[in-house]
HTML snippet that shows the backbone in 3Dmol.js (N, CA, C, O; Angstrom):
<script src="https://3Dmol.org/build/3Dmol-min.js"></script>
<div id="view" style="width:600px;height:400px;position:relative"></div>
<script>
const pdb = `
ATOM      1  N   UNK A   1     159.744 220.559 169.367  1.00  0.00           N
ATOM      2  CA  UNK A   1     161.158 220.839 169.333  1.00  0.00           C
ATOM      3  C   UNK A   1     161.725 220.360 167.996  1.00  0.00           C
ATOM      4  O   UNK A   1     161.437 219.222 167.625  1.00  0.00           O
ATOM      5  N   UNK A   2     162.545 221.176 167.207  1.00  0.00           N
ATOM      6  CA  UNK A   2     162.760 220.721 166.208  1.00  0.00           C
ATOM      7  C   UNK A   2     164.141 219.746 166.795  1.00  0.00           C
ATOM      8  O   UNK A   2     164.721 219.785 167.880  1.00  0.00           O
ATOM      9  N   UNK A   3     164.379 218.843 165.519  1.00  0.00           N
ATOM     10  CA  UNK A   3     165.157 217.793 164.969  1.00  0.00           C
ATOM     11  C   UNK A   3     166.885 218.743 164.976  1.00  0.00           C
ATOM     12  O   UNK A   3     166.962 219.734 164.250  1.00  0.00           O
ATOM     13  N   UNK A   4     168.088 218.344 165.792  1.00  0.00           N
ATOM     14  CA  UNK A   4     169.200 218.491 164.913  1.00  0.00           C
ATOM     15  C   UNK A   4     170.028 217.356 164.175  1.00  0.00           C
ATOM     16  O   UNK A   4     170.139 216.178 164.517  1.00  0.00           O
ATOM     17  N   UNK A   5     170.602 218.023 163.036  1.00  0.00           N
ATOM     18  CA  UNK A   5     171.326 216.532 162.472  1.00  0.00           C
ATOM     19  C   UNK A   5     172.820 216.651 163.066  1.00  0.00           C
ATOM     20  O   UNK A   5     173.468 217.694 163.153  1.00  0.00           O
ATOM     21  N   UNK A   6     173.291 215.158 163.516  1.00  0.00           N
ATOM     22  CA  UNK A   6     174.577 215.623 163.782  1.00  0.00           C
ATOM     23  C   UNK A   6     174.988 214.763 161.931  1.00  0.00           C
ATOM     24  O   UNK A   6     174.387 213.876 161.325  1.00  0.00           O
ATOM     25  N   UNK A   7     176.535 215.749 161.485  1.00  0.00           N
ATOM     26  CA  UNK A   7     176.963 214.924 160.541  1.00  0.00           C
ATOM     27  C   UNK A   7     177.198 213.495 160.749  1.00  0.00           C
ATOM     28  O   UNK A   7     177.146 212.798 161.762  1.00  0.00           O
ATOM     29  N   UNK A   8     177.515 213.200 159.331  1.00  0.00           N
ATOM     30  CA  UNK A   8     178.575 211.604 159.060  1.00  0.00           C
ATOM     31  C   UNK A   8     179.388 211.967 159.219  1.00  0.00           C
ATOM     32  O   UNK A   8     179.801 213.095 158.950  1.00  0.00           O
ATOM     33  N   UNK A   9     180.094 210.760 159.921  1.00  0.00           N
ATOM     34  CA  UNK A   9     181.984 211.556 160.040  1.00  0.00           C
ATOM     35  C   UNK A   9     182.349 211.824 159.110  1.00  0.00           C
ATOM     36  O   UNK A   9     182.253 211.254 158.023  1.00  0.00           O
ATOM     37  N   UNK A  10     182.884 212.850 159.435  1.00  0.00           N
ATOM     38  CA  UNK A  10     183.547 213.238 158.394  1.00  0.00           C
ATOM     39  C   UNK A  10     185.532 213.395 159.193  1.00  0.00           C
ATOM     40  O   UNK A  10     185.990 213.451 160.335  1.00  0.00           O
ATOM     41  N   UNK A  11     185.933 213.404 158.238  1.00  0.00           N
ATOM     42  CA  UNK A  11     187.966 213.159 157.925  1.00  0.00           C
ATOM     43  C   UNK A  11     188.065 214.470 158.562  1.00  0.00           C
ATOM     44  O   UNK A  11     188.704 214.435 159.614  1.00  0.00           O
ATOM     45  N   UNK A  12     187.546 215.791 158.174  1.00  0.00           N
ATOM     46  CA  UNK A  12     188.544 216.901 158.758  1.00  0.00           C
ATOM     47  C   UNK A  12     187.931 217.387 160.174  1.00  0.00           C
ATOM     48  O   UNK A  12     186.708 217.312 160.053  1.00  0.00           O
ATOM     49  N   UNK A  13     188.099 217.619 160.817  1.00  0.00           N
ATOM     50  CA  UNK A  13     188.415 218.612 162.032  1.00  0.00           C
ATOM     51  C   UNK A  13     189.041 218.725 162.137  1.00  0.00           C
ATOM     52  O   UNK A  13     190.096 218.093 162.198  1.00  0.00           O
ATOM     53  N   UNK A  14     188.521 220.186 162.269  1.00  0.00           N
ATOM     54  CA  UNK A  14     189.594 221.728 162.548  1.00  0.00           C
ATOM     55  C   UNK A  14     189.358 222.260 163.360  1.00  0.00           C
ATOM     56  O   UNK A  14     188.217 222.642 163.618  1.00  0.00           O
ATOM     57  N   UNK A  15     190.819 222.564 164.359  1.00  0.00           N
ATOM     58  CA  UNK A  15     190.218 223.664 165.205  1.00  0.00           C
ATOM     59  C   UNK A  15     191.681 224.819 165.447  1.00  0.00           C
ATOM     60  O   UNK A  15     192.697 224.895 164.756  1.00  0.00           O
ATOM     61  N   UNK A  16     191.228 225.760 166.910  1.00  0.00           N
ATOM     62  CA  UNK A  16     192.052 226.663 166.882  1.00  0.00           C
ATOM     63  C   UNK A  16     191.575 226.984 168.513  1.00  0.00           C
ATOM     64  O   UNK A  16     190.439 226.978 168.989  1.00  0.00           O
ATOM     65  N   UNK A  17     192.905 227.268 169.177  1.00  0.00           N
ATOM     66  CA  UNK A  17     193.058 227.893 170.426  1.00  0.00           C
ATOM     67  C   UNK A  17     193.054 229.427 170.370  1.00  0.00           C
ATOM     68  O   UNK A  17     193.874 229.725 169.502  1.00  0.00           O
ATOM     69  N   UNK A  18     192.648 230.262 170.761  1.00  0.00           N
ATOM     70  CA  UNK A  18     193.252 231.378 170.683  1.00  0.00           C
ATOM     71  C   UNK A  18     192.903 231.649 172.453  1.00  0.00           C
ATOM     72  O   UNK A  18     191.966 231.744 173.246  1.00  0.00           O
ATOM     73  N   UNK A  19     194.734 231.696 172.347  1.00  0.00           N
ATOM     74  CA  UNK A  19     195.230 231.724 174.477  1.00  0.00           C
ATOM     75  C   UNK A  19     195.133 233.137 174.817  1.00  0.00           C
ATOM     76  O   UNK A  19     195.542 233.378 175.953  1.00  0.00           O
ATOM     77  N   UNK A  20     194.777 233.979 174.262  1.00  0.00           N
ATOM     78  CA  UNK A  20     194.580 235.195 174.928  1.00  0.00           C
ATOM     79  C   UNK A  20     193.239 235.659 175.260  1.00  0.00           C
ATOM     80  O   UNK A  20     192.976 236.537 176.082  1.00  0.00           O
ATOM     81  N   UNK A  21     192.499 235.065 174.624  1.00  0.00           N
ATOM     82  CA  UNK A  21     190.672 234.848 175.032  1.00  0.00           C
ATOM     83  C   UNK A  21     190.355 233.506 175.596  1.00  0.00           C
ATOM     84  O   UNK A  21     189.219 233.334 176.039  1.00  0.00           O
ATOM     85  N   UNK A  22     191.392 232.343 175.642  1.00  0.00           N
ATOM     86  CA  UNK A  22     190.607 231.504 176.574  1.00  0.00           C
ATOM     87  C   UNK A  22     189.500 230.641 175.882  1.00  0.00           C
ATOM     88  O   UNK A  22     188.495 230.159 176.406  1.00  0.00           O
ATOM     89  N   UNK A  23     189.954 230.550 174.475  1.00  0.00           N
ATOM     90  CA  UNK A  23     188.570 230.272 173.740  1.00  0.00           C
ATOM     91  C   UNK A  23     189.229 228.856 172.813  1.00  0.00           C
ATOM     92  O   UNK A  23     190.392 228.736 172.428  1.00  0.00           O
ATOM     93  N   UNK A  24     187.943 227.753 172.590  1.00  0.00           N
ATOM     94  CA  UNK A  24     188.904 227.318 171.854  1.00  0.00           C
ATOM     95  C   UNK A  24     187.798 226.618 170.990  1.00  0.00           C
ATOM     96  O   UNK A  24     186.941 225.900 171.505  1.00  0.00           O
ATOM     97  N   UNK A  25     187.861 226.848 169.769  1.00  0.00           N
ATOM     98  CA  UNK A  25     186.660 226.780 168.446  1.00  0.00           C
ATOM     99  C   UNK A  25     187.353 225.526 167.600  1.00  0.00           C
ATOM    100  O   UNK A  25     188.386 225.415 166.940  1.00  0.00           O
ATOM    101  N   UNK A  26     186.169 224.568 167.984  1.00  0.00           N
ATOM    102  CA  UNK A  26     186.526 223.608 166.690  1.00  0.00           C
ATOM    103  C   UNK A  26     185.213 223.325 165.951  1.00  0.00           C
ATOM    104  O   UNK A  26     184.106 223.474 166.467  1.00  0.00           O
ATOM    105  N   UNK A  27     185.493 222.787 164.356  1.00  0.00           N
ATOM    106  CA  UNK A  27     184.686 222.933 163.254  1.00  0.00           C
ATOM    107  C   UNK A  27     185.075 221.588 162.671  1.00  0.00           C
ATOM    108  O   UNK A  27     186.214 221.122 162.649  1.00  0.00           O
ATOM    109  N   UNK A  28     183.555 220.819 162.026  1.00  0.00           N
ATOM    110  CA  UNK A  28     183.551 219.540 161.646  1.00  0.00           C
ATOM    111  C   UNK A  28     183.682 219.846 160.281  1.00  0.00           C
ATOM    112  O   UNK A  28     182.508 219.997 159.944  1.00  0.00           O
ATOM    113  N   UNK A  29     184.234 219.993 159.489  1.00  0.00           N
ATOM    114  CA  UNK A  29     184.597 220.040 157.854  1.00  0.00           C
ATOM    115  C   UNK A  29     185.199 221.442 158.027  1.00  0.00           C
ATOM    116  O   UNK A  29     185.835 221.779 159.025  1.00  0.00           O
ATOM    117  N   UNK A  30     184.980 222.126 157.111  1.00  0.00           N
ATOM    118  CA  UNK A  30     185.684 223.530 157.284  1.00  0.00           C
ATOM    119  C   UNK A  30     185.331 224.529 157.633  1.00  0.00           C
ATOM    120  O   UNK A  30     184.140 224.588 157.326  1.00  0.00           O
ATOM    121  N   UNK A  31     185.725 225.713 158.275  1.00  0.00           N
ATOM    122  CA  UNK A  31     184.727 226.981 159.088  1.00  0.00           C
ATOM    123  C   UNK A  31     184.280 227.192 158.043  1.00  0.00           C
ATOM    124  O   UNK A  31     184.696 227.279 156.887  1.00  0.00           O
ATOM    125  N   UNK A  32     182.671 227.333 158.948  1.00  0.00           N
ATOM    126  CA  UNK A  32     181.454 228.234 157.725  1.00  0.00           C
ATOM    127  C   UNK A  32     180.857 229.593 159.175  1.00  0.00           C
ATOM    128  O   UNK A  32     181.019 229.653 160.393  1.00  0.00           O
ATOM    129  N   UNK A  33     180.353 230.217 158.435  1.00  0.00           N
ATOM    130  CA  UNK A  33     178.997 230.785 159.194  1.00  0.00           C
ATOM    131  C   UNK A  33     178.015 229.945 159.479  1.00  0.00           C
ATOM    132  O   UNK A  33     177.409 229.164 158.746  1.00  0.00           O
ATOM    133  N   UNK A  34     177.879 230.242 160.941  1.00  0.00           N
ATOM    134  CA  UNK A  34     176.592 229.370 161.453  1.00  0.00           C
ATOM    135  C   UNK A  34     176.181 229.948 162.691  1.00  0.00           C
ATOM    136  O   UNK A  34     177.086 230.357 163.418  1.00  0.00           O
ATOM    137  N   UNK A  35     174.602 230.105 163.211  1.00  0.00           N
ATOM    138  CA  UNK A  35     174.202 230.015 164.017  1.00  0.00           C
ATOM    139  C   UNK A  35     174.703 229.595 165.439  1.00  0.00           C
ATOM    140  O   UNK A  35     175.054 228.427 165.600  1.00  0.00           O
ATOM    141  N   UNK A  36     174.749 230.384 166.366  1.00  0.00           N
ATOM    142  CA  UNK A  36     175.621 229.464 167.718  1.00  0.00           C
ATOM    143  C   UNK A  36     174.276 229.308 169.099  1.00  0.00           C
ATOM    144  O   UNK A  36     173.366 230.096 169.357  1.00  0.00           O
ATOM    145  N   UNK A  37     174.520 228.397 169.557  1.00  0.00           N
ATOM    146  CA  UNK A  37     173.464 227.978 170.642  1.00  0.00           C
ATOM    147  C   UNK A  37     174.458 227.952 171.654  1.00  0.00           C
ATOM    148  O   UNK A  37     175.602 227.593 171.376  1.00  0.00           O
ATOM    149  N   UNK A  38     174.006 228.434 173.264  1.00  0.00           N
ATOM    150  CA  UNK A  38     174.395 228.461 173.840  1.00  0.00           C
ATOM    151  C   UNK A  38     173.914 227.398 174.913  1.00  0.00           C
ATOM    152  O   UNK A  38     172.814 227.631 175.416  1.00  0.00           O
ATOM    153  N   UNK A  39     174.753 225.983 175.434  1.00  0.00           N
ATOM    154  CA  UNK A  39     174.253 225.379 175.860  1.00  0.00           C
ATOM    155  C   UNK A  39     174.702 224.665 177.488  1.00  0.00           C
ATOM    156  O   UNK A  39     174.550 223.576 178.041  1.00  0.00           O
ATOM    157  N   UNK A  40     175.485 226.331 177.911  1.00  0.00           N
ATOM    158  CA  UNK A  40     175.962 226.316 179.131  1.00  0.00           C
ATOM    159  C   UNK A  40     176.628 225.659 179.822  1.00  0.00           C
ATOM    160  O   UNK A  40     176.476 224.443 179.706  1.00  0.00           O
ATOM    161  N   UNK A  41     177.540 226.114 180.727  1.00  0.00           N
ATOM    162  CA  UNK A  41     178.928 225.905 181.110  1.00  0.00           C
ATOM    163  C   UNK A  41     180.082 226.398 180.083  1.00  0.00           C
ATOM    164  O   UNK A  41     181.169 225.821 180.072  1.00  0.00           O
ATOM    165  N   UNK A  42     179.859 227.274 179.391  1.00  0.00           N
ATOM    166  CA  UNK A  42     180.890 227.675 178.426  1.00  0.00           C
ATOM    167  C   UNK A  42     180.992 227.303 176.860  1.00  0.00           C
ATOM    168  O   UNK A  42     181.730 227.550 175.907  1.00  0.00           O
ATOM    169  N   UNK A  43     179.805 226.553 177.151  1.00  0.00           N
ATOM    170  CA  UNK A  43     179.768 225.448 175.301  1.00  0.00           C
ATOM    171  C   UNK A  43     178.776 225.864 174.736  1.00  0.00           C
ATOM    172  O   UNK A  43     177.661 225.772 175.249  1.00  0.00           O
ATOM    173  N   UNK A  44     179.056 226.564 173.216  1.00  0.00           N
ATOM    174  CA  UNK A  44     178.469 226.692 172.338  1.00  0.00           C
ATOM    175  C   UNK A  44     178.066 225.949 170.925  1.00  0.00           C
ATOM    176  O   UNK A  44     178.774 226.025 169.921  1.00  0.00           O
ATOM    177  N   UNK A  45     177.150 225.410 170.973  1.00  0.00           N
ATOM    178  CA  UNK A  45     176.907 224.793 169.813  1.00  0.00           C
ATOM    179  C   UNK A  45     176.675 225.070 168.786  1.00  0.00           C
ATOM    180  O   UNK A  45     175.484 225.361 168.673  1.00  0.00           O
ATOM    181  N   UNK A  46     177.693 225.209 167.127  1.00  0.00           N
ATOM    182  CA  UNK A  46     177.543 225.787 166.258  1.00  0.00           C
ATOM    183  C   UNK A  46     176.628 224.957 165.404  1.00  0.00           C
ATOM    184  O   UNK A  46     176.969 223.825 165.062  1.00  0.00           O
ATOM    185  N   UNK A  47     174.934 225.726 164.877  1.00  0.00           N
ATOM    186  CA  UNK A  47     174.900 225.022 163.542  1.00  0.00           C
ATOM    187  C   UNK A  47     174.324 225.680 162.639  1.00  0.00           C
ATOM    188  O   UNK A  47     173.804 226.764 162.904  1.00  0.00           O
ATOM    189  N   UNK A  48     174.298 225.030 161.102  1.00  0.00           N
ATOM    190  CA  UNK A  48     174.023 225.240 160.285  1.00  0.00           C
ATOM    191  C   UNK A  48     172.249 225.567 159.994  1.00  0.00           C
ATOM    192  O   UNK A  48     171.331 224.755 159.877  1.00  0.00           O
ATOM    193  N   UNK A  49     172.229 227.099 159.939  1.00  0.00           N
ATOM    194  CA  UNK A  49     170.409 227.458 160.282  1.00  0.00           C
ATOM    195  C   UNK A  49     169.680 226.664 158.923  1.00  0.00           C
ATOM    196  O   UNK A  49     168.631 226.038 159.072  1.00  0.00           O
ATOM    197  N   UNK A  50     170.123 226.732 158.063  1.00  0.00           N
ATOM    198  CA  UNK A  50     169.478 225.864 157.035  1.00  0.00           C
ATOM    199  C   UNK A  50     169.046 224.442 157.163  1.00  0.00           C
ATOM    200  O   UNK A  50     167.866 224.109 157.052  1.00  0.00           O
ATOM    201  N   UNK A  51     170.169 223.481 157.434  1.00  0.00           N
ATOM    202  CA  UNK A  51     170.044 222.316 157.720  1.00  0.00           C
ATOM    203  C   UNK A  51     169.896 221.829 159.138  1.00  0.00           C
ATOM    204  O   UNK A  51     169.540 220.667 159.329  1.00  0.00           O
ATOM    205  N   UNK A  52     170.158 222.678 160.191  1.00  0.00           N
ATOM    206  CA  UNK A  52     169.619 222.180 161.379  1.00  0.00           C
ATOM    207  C   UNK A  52     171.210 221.161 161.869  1.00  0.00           C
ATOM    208  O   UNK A  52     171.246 220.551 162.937  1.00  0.00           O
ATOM    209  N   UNK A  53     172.323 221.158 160.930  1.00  0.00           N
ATOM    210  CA  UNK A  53     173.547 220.534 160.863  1.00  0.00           C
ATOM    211  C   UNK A  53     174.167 221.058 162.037  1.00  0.00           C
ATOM    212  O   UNK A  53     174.162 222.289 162.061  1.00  0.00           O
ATOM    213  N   UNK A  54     174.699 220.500 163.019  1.00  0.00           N
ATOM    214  CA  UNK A  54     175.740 220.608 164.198  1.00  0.00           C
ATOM    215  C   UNK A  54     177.074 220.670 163.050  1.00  0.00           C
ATOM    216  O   UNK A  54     177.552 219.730 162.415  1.00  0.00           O
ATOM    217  N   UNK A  55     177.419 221.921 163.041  1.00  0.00           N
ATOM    218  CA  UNK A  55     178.529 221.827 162.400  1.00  0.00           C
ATOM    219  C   UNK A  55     180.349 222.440 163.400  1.00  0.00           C
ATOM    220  O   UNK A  55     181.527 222.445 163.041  1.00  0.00           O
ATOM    221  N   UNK A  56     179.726 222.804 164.529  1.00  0.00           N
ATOM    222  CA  UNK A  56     180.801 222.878 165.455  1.00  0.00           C
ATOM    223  C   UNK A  56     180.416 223.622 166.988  1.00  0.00           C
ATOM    224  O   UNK A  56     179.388 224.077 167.491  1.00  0.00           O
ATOM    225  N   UNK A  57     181.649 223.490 167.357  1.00  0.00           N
ATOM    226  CA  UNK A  57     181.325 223.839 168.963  1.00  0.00           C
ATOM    227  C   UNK A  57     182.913 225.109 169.554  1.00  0.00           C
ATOM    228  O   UNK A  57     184.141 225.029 169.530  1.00  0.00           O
ATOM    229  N   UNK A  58     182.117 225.910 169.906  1.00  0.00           N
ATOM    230  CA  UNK A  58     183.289 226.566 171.152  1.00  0.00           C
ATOM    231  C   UNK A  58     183.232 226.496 172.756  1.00  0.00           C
ATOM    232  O   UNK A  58     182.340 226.370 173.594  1.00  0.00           O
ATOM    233  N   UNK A  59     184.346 226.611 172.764  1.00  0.00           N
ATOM    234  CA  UNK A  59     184.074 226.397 174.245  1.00  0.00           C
ATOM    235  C   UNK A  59     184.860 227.260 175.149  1.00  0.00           C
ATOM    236  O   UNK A  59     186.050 226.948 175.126  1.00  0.00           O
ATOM    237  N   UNK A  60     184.554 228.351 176.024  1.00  0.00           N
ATOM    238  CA  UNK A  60     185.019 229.209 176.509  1.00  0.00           C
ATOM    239  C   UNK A  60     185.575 228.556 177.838  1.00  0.00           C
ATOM    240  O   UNK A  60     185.086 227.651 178.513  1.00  0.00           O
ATOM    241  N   UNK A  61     187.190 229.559 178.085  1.00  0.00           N
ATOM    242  CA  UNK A  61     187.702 229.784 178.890  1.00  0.00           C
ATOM    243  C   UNK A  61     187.985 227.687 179.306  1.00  0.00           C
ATOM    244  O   UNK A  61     187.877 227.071 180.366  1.00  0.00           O
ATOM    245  N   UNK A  62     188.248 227.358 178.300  1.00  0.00           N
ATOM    246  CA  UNK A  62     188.970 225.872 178.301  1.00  0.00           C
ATOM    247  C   UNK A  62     190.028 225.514 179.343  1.00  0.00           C
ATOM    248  O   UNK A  62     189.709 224.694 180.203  1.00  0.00           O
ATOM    249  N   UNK A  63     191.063 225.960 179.355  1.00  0.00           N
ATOM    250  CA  UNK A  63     192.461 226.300 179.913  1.00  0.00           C
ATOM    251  C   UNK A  63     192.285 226.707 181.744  1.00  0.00           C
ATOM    252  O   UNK A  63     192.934 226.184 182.650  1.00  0.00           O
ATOM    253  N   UNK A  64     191.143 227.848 181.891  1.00  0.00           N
ATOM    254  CA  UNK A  64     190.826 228.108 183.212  1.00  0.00           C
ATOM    255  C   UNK A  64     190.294 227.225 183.933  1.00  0.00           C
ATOM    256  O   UNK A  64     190.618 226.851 185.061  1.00  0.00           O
ATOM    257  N   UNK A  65     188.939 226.675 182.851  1.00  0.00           N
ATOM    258  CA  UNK A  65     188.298 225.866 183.700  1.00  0.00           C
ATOM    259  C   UNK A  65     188.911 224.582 183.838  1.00  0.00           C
ATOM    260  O   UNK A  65     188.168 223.842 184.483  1.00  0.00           O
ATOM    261  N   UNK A  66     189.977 224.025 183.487  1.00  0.00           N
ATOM    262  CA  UNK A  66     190.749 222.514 183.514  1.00  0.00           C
ATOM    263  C   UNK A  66     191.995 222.854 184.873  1.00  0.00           C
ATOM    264  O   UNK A  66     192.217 222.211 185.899  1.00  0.00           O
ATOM    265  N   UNK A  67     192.468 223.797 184.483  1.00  0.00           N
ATOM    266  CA  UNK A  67     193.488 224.248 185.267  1.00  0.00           C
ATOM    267  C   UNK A  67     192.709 224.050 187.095  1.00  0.00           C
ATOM    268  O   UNK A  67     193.240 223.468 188.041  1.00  0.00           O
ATOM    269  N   UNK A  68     190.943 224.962 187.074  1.00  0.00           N
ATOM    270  CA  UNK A  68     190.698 225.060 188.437  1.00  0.00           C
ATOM    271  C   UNK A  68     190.568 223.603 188.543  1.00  0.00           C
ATOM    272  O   UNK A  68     191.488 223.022 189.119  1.00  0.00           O
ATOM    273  N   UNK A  69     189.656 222.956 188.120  1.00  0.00           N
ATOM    274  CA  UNK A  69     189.476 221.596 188.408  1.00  0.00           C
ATOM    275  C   UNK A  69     190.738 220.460 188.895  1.00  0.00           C
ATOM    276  O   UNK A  69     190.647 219.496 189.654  1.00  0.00           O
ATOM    277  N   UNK A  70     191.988 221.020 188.098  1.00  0.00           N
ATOM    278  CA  UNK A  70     193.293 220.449 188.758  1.00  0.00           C
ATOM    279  C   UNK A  70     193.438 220.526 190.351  1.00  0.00           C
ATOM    280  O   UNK A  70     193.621 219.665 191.212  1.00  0.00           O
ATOM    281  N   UNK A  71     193.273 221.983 190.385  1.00  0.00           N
ATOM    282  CA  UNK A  71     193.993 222.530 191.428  1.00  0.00           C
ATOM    283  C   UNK A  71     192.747 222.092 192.481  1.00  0.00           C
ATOM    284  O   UNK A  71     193.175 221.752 193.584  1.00  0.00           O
ATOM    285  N   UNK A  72     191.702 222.056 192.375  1.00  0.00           N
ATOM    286  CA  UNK A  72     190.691 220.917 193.318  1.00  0.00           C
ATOM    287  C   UNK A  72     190.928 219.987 193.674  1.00  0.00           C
ATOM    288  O   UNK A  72     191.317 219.677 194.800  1.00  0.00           O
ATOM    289  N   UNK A  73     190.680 219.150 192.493  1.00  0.00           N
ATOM    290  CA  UNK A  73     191.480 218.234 192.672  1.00  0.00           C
ATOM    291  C   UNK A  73     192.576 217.527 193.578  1.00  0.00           C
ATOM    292  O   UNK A  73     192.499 216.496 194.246  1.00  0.00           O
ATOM    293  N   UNK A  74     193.504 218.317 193.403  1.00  0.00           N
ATOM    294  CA  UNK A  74     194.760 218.152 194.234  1.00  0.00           C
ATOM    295  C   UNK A  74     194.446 218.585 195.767  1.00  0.00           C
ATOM    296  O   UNK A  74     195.151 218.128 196.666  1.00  0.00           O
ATOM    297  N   UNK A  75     193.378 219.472 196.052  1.00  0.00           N
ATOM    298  CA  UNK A  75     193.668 220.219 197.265  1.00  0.00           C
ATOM    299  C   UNK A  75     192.172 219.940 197.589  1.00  0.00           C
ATOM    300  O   UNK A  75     191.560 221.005 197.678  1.00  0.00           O
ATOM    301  N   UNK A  76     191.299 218.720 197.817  1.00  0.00           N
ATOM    302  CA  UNK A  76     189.902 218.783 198.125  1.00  0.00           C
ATOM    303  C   UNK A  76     189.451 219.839 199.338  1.00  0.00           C
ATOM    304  O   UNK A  76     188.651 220.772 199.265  1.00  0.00           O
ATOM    305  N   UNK A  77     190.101 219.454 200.285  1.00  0.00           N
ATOM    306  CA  UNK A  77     189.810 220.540 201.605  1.00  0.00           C
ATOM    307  C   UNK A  77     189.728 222.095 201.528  1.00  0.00           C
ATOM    308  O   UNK A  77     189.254 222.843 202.383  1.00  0.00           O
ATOM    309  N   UNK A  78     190.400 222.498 200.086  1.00  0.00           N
ATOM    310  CA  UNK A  78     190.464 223.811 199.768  1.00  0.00           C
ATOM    311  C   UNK A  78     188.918 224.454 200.068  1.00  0.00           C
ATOM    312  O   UNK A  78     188.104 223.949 199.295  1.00  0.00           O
ATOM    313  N   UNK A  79     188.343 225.389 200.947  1.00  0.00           N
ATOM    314  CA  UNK A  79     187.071 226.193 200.662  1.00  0.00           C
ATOM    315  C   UNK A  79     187.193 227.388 199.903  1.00  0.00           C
ATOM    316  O   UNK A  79     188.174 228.111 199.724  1.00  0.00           O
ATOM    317  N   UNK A  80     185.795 227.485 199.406  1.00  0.00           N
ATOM    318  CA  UNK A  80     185.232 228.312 198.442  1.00  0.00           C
ATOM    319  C   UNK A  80     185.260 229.781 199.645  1.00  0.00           C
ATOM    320  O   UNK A  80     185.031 229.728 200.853  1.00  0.00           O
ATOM    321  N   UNK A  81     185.586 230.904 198.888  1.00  0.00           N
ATOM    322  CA  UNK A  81     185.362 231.665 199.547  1.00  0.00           C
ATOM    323  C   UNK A  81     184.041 232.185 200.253  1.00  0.00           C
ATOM    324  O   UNK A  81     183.276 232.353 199.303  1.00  0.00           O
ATOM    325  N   UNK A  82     183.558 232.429 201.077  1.00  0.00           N
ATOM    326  CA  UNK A  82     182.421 232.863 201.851  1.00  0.00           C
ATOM    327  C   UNK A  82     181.783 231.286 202.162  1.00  0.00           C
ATOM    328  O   UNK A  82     180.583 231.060 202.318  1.00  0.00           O
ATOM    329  N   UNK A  83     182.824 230.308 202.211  1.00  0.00           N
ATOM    330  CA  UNK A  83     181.653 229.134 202.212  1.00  0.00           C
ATOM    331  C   UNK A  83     181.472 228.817 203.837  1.00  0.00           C
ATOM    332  O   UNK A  83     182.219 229.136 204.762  1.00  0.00           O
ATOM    333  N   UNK A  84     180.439 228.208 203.856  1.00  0.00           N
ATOM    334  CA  UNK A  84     180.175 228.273 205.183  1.00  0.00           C
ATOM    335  C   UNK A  84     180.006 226.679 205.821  1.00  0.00           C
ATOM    336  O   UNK A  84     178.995 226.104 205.416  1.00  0.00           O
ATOM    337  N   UNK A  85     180.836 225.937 206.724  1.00  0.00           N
ATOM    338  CA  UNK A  85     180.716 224.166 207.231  1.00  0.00           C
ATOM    339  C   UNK A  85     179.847 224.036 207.919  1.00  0.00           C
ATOM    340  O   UNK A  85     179.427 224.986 208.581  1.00  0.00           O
ATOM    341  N   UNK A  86     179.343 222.903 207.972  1.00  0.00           N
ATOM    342  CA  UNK A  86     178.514 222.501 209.292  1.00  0.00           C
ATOM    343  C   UNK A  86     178.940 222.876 210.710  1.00  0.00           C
ATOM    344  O   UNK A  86     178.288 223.270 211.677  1.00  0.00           O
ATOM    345  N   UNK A  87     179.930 222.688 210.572  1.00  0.00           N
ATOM    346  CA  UNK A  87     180.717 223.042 212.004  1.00  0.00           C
ATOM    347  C   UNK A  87     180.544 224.338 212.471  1.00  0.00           C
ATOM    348  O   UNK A  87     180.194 224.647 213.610  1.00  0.00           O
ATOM    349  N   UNK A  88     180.811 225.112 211.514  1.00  0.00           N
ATOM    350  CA  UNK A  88     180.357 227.214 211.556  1.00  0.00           C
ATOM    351  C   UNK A  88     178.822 226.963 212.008  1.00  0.00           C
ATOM    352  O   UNK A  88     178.562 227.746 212.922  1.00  0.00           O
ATOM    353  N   UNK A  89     178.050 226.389 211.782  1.00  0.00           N
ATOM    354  CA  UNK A  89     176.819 226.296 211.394  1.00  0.00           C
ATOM    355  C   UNK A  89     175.987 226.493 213.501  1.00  0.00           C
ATOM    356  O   UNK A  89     175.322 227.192 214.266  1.00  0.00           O
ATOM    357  N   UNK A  90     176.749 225.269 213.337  1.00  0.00           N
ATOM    358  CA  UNK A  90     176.455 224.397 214.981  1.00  0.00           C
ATOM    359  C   UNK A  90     176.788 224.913 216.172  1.00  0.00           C
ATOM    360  O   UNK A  90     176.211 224.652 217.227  1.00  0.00           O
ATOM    361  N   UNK A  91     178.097 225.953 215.981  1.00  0.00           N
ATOM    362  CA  UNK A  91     178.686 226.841 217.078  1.00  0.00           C
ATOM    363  C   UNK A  91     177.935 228.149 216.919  1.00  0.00           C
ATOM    364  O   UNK A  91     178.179 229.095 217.668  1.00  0.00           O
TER     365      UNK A  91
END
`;
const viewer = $3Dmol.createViewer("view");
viewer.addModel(pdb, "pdb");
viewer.setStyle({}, {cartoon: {color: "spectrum"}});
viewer.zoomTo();
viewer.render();
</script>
C-alpha cells in the first residue's frame, strides 16, 4: 500500500458550500487539480497524484446528512420505513 503525506499546517484553508448540490469542498492551501478517492459515507479525499499529498476533501450532501441525524436524534423511537421490531417478529 502506498504511503500518503498529509501536509504541514499550513495558514490557508479554503473552502466553499455550494447549497444547491449539497456539496461542500474544502482545500488545504489553494484549489489545485487533484486526484479524488472515494472513501465512503460521502467523503472524498482529494490528493495530489504526484506527491501522494492529501491536499483536500469533499463531502457530499453535508446539510442532509446533519439535518437527518438531528431529526433522530430528537425523535429516537422514530422507525425506518419497512423496519421490522421484535415485537412484529414474535406475534
Amino acid at each position: 500500500m502506498e504511503n500518503l503525506n498529509i501536509s504541514k499546517r499550513k495558514d490557508k484553508i479554503n473552502w466553499n458550500y455550494d447549497a444547491e448540490a449539497d456539496v461542500l469542498y474544502i482545500s488545504i492551501g489553494n484549489p489545485q487539480n487533484a486526484e479524488g478517492i472515494d472513501i465512503g459515507e460521502g467523503t472524498i479525499i482529494r490528493i495530489q497524484s504526484d506527491t501522494n499529498e492529501i491536499i483536500g476533501l469533499t463531502i457530499l450532501n453535508p446539510l442532509h446528512r446533519t439535518l437527518s441525524s438531528i431529526a433522530n436524534q430528537r425523535n429516537p423511537t422514530r422507525r425506518k420505513k419497512n423496519a421490522i421490531t421484535k415485537a412484529e417478529i414474535k406475534s
